[in-house]
C-alpha positions as CSV (number, residue, x, y, z in Angstrom):
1,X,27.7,-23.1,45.0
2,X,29.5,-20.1,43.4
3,X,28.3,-18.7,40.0
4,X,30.6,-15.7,39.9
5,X,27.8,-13.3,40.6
6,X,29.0,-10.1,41.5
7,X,28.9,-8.7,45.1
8,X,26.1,-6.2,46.5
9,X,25.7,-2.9,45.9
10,X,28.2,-3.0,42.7
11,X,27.3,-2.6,39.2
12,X,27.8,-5.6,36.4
13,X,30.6,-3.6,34.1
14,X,32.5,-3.1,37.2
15,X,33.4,-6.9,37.4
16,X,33.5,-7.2,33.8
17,X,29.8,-9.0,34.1
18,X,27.1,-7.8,31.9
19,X,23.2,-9.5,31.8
20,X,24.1,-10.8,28.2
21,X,26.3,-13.3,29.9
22,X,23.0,-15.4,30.8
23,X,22.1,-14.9,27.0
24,X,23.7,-18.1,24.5
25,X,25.7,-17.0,21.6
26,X,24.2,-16.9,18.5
27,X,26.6,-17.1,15.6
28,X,26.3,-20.7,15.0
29,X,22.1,-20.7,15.2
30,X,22.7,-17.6,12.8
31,X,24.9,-19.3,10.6
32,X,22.5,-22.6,10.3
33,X,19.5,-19.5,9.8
34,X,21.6,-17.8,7.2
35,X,22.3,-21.3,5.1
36,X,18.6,-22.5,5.7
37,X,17.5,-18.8,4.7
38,X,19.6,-19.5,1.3
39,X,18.5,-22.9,0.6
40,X,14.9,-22.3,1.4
41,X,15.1,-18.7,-1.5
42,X,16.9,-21.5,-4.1
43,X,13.9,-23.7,-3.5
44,X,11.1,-20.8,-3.6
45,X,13.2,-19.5,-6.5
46,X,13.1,-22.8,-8.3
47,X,9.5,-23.3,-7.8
48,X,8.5,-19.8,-8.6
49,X,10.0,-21.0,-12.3
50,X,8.3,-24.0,-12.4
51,X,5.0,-22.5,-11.1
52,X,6.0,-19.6,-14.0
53,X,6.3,-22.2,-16.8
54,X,3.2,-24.2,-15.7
55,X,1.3,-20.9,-15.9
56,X,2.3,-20.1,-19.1
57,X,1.4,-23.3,-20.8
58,X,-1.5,-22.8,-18.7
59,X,-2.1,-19.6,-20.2
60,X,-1.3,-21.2,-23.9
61,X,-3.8,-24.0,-23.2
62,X,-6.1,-21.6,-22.4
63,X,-5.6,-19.4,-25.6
64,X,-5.6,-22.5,-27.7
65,X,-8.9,-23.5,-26.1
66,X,-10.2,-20.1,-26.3
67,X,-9.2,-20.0,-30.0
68,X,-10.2,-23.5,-31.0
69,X,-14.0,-22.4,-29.2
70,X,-14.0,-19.6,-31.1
71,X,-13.4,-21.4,-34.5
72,X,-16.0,-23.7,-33.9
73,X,-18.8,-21.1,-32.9
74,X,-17.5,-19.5,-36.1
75,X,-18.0,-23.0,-38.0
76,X,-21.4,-23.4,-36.0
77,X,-22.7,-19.8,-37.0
78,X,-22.0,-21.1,-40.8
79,X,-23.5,-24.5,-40.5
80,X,-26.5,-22.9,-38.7
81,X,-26.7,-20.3,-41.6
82,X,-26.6,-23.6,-43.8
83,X,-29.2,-25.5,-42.3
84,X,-31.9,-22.1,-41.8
85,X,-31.3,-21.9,-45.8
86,X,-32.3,-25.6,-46.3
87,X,-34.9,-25.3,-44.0
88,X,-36.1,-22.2,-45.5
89,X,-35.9,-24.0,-49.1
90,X,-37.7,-27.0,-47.4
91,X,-40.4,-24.4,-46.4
92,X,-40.7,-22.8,-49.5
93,X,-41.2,-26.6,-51.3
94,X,-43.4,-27.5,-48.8
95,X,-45.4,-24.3,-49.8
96,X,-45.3,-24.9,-53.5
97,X,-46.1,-28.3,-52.9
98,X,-49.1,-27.3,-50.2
99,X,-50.3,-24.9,-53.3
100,X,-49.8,-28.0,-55.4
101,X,-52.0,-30.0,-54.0
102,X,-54.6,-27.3,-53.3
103,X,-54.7,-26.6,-57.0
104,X,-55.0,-30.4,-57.4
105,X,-57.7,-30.5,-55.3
106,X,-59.6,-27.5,-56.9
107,X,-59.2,-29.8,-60.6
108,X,-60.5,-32.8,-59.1
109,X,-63.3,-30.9,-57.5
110,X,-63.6,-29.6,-60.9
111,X,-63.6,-32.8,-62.9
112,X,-66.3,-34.3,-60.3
113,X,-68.3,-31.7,-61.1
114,X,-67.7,-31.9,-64.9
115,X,-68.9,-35.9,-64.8
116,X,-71.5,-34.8,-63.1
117,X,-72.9,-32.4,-65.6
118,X,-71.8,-35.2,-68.1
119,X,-73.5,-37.8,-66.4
120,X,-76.9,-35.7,-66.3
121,X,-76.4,-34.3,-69.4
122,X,-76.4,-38.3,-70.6
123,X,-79.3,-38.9,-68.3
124,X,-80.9,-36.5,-69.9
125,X,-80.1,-37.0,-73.5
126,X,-81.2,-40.7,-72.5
127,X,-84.8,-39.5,-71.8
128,X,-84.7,-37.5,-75.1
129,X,-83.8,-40.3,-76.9
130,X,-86.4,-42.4,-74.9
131,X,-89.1,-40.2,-75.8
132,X,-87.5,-39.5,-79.1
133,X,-88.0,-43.3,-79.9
134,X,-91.9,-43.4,-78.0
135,X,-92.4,-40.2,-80.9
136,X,-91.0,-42.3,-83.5
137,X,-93.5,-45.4,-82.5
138,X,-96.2,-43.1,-82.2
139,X,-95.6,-41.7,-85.5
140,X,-95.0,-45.4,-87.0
141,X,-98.5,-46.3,-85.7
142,X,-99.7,-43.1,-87.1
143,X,-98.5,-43.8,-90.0
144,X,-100.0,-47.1,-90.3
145,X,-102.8,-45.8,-89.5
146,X,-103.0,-43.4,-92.0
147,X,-102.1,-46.5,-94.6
148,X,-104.8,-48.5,-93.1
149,X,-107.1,-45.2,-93.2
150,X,-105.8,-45.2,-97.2
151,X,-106.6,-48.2,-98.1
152,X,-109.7,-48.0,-96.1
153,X,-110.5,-44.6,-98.5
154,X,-110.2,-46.4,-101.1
155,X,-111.8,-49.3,-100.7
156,X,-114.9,-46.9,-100.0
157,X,-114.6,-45.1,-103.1
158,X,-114.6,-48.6,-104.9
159,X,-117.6,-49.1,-103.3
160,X,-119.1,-46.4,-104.1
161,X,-118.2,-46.1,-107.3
162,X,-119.7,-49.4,-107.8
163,X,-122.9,-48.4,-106.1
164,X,-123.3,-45.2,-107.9
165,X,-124.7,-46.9,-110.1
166,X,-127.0,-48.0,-107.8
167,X,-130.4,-47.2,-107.0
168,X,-131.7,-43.8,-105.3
169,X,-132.4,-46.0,-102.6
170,X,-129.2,-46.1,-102.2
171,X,-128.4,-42.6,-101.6
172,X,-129.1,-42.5,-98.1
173,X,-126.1,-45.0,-97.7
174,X,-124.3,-42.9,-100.3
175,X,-125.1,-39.8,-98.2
176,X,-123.8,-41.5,-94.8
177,X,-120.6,-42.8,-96.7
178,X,-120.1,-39.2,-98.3
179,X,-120.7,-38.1,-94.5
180,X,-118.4,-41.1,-93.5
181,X,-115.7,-40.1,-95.7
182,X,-115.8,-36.7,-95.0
183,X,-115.2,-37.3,-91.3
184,X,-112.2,-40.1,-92.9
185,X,-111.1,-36.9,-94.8
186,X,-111.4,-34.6,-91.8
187,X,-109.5,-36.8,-89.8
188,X,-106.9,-37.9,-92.5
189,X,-106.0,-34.2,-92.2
190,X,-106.0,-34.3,-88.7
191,X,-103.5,-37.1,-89.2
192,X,-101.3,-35.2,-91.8
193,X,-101.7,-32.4,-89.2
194,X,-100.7,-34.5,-86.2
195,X,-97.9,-35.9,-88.4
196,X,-96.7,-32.7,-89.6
197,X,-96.7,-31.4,-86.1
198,X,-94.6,-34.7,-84.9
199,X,-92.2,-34.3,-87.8
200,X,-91.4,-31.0,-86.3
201,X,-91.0,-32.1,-83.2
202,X,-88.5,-35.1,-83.8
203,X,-86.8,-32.3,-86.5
204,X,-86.8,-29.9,-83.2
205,X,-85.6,-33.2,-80.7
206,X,-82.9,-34.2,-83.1
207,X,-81.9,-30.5,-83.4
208,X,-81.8,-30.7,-79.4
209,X,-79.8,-34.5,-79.5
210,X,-77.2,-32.6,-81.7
211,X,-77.0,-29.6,-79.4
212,X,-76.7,-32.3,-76.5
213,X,-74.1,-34.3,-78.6
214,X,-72.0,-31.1,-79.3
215,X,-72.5,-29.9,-75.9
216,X,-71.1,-33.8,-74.3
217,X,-68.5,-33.4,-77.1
218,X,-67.4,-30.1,-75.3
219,X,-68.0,-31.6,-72.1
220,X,-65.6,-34.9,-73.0
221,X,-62.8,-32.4,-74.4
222,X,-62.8,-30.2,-71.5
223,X,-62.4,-33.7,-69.1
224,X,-59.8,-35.0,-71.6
225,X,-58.2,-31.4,-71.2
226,X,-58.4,-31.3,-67.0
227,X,-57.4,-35.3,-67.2
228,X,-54.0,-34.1,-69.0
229,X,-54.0,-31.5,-66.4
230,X,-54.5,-33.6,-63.9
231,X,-51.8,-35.8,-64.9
232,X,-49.3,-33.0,-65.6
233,X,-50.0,-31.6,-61.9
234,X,-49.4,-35.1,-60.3
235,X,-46.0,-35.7,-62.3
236,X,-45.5,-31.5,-61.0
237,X,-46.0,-32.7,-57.5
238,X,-44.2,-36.4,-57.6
239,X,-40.9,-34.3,-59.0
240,X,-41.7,-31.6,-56.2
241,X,-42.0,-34.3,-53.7
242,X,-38.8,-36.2,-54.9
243,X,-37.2,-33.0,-54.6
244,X,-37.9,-32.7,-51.3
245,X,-37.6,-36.1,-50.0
246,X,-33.8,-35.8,-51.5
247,X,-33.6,-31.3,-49.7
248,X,-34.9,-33.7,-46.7
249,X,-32.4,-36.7,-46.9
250,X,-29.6,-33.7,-47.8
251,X,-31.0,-31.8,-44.3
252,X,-30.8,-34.8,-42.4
253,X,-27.0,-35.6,-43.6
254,X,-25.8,-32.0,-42.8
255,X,-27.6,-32.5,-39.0
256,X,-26.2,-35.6,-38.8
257,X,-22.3,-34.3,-39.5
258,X,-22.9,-31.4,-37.7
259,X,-24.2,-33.3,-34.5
260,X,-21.2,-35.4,-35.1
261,X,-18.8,-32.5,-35.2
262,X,-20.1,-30.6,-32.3
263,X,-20.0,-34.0,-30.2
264,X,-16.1,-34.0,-31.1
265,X,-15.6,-30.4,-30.6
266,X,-17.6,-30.8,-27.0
267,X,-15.2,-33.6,-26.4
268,X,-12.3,-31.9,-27.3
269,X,-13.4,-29.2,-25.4
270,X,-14.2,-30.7,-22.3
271,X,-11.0,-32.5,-22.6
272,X,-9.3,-29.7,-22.6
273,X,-11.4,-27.8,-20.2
274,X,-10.0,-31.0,-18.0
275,X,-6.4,-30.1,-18.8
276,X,-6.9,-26.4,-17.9
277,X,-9.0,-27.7,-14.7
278,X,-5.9,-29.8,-13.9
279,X,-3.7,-27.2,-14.5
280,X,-5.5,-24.4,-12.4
281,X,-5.6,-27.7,-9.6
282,X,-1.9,-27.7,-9.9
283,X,-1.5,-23.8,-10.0
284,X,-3.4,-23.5,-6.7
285,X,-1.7,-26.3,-5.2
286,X,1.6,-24.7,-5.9
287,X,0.3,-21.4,-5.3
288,X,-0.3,-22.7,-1.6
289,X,2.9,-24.4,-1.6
290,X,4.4,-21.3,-2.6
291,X,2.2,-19.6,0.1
292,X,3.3,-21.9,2.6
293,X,7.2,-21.5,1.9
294,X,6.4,-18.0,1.9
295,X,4.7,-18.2,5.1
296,X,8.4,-19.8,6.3
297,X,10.2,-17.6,4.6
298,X,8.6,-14.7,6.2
299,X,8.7,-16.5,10.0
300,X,12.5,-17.6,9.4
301,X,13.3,-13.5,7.8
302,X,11.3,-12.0,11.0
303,X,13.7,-14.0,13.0
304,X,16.6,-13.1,11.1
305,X,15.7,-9.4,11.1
306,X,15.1,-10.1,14.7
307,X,18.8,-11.3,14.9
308,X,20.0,-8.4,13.3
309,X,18.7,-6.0,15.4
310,X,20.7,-3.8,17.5
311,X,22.5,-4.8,20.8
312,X,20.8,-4.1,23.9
313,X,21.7,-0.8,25.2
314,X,21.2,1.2,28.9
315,X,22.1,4.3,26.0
316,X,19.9,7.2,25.9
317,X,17.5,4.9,28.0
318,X,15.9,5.4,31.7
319,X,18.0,2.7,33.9
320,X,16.0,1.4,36.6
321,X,18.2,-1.4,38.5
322,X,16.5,-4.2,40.3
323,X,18.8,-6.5,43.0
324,X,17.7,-9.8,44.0
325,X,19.1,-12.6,46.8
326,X,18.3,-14.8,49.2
327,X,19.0,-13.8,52.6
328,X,18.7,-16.7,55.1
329,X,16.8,-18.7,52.7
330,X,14.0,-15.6,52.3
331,X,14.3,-13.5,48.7
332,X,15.1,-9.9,49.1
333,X,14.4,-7.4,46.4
334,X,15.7,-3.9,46.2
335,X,15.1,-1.2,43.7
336,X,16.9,2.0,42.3
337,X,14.9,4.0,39.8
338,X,17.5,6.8,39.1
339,X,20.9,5.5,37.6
340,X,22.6,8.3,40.6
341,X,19.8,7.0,43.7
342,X,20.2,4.4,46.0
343,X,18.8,1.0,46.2
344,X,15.8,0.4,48.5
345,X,14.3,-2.7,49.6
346,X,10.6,-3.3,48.4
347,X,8.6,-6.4,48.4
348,X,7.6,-8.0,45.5
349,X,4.0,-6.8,45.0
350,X,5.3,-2.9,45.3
351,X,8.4,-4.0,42.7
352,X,5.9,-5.2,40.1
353,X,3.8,-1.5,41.0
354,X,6.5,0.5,40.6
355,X,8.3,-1.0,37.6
356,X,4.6,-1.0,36.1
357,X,4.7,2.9,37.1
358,X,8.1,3.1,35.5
359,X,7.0,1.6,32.4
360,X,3.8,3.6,32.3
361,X,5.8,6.5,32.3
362,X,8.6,5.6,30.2
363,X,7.4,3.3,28.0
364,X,10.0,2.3,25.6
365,X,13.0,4.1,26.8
366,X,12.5,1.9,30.3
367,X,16.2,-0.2,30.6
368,X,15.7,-2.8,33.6
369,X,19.1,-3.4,34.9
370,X,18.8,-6.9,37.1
371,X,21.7,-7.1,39.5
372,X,22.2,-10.9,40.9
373,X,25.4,-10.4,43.8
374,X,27.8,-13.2,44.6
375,X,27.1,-15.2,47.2
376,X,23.4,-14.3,46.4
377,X,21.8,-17.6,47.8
378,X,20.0,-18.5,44.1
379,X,20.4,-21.5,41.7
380,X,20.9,-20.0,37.9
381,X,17.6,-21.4,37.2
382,X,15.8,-18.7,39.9
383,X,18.3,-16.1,38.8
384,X,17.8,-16.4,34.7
385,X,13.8,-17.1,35.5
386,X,13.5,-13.8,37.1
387,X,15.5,-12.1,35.1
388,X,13.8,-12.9,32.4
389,X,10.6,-12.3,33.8
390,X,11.2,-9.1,34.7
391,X,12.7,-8.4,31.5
392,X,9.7,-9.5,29.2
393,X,7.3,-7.2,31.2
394,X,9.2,-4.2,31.5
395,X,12.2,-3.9,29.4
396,X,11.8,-1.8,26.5
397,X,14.4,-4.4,24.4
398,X,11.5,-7.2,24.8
399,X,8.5,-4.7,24.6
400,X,9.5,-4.1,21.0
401,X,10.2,-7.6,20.3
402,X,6.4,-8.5,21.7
C-alpha cells in the first residue's frame, strides 16, 4: 500500500509534504461555526430583550407594590391614630362613668343612712308620743281625781257645816275632819303641784315633738333633695352609658372596615407578591437560560478563537524531528534534536525521555517535526495515531491548546 510518504532521511517541504496534510480542512466546519456563532448572538440578543423587558415590568410591579404598601401603612398609621382616639374617648367615658357611679353609690349610701336616722328619729318620736299619751292618761286620772277629791271637799264642808252646829261632842270628829281635810288640802296641792309639774312636762314633750317634727321635716326635704339627685345622676349615667354603647357600636364599625380593608390590601398584596414571585421564577429561569447559552456561547467562541489562532510554525522554535517505520514488520524510531544533527535510532522508552528532556528544557518553543518515509511499512491509522501522540505531549502548538 502506498501513501505517498516521503523517503528516509528527507525532510517533508522537500516533497512538497508538510504534517498539516494529515490535518482536515476547516473552512466548511468554520463556516457552519461562524453562521451557528451568529444565529446563537441573534437568539441571546433577543432574549437579553425579552429578559430586559420582563425585568422592567418586574421592576414596575415591584415599585407599584412597594408604593401601594406604603399607602396602606400610611392609611393604617391614620386609622390606628383613629381608633387610639376612640379608644382613648371610650376610656375617658368609662372614667366619668366609673366616677358616676362611685358618686352614685356614695348618695345611696347617703340616703340609707338618712332613712335610717329618719326611721329612728320616728321610732323615737313614737316612744315620745307613747309616753306623751301614758302623761296625758295619767294626768286625765289625775285630774279626775282631783274632781272626785273636789267634790269629796265639799261634800265635807257640807257636812260640817251642818254639824257645826252640832254638839261639842262632836268636836272630836270635827277635829279629825279639820285634820282629814287638811291632809285633803295638803294633798290637793300635791296634786296641783304634781299637775303643774306634768303640764310642764307635756309643754316641754310637745316642745321636743315639734323639734322632732321640724327636725323629720328637714330630714324628708333633704331625702326629697338626694332622691332628685339621685334621679338626675341615673338619667347623667343612662345618657353617659348610651353615649358609650353608640362610641362602642362606632368603634366596633371602624374595626370592622378596617379589618375588612387590611384583609383586601393583604390580598392584594399577596397577589401581587405572587406576580413578583412569578416574575423573579421567570427572571431566574431565563437568567439560567441565558447562563446556559452563555455557557455555549463561550464553549463555541473558545473554539472559534481556537480556529483563529495562528498556523503552526517550526519559526523561531527548537525543531526536534522524530522518524518512524517499520522495518521487517518491527517499528524503528530515530531522533534528531538539532535542526543541523543527524538522526539516531533510539527505542521507544529513551524517545519519550529525551523528548520529555527536550520539553523540560524548552518548554513552549519545542516544535516536534514527525517524519513518516515512503515505503515506511505503517497503515495511516498507526502513522496519524502516533503522530498525534507525540504531538499532544510534546509539541508546543498542542501544549498551549491544553
Amino acid at each position: 500500500m502506498y501513501f505517498g510518504f516521503p523517503g528516509e532521511n528527507t525532510h517533508l517541504e522537500q516533497h512538497k509534504v508538510t504534517e498539516e496534510s494529515f490535518w482536515p480542512s476547516f473552512t466548511d466546519i468554520m463556516m457552519v461555526i461562524v453562521m451557528v456563532f451568529l444565529l446563537v448572538t441573534v437568539a441571546v440578543i433577543l432574549n437579553n430583550w425579552t429578559l430586559i423587558a420582563d425585568l422592567k415590568n418586574s421592576i414596575k410591579a415591584q415599585q407599584i407594590a412597594s408604593s401601594l404598601a406604603e399607602n396602606t401603612q400610611e392609611q393604617n398609621q391614620s386609622l390606628k391614630q383613629k381608633l387610639d382616639y376612640l379608644e382613648q374617648q371610650v376610656e375617658d367615658l368609662n372614667k366619668k362613668n366609673n366616677e358616676e357611679k362611685n358618686r352614685l353609690l356614695a348618695s345611696e349610701q347617703e340616703l340609707i343612712k338618712t332613712r335610717r336616722l329618719l326611721l329612728e328619729k320616728e321610732t323615737k318620736l313614737s316612744a315620745l308620743e307613747n309616753k306623751l299619751a301614758d302623761e296625758k292618761k295619767s294626768l286625765d286620772s289625775v285630774k279626775l281625781e282631783l274632781s272626785e277629791k273636789a267634790e269629796l271637799l265639799a261634800t265635807l264642808q257640807a257636812e260640817l257645816q251642818a254639824k257645826e252646829r252640832e254638839s261639842e261632842e262632836n268636836k272630836k270628829t270635827q277635829e279629825l275632819l279639820q285634820q282629814k281635810l287638811a291632809g285633803l288640802e295638803t294633798d290637793k296641792q300635791q296634786r296641783i303641784t304634781n299637775e303643774t309639774r306634768a303640764q310642764e312636762q307635756l309643754k316641754s314633750l310637745q316642745s321636743q315633738l315639734e323639734a322632732q317634727k321640724q327636725e323629720t321635716k328637714d330630714r324628708q326635704n333633704a331625702y326629697s333633695e338626694l332622691q332628685k339627685k339621685h334621679q338626675l345622676l341615673k338619667t347623667e349615667l343612662k345618657q353617659t352609658t348610651r353615649t358609650l354603647n353608640q362610641l362602642e357600636q362606632e368603634k366596633t364599625r371602624l374595626i370592622t372596615a378596617l379589618n375588612a380593608k387590611l384583609d383586601s390590601l393583604e390580598n392584594k398584596f399577596k397577589s401581587q407578591q405572587k406576580e413578583l414571585l412569578a416574575l423573579r421564577e421567570k427572571k431566574n429561569a431565563d437568567e439560567l437560560q441565558l447562563r446556559s447559552l452563555q455557557g455555549e456561547y463561550d464553549s463555541l467562541d473558545a473554539k472559534y478563537q481556537k480556529l483563529l489562532r495562528p498556523a503552526r510554525s517550526p519559526k523561531g522554535k527548537h525543531v526536534v524531528s522524530v522518524l518512524y517505520r517499520k522495518t521487517a514488520g518491527r517499528p524503528l524510531i530515530r531522533l534528531k534534536t538539532e535542526p543541523e544533527g543527524s538522526y539516531q535510532t533510539v527505542s521507544e522508552k529513551e524517545l519519550h525521555n529525551r523528548l520529555t528532556a527536550l520539553k523540560n528544557k524548552y518548554k513552549t518553543d519545542l516544535y516536534l517535526k514527525v517524519v513518516i518515509p515512503q515505503n515506511s511499512g505503517l497503515s495511516y491509522s498507526e502513522a496519524w495515531k502516533f503522530t498525534s501522540n507525540l504531538q499532544n505531549k510534546y509539541d508546543y502548538y498542542f501544549q498551549k491548546e491544553e
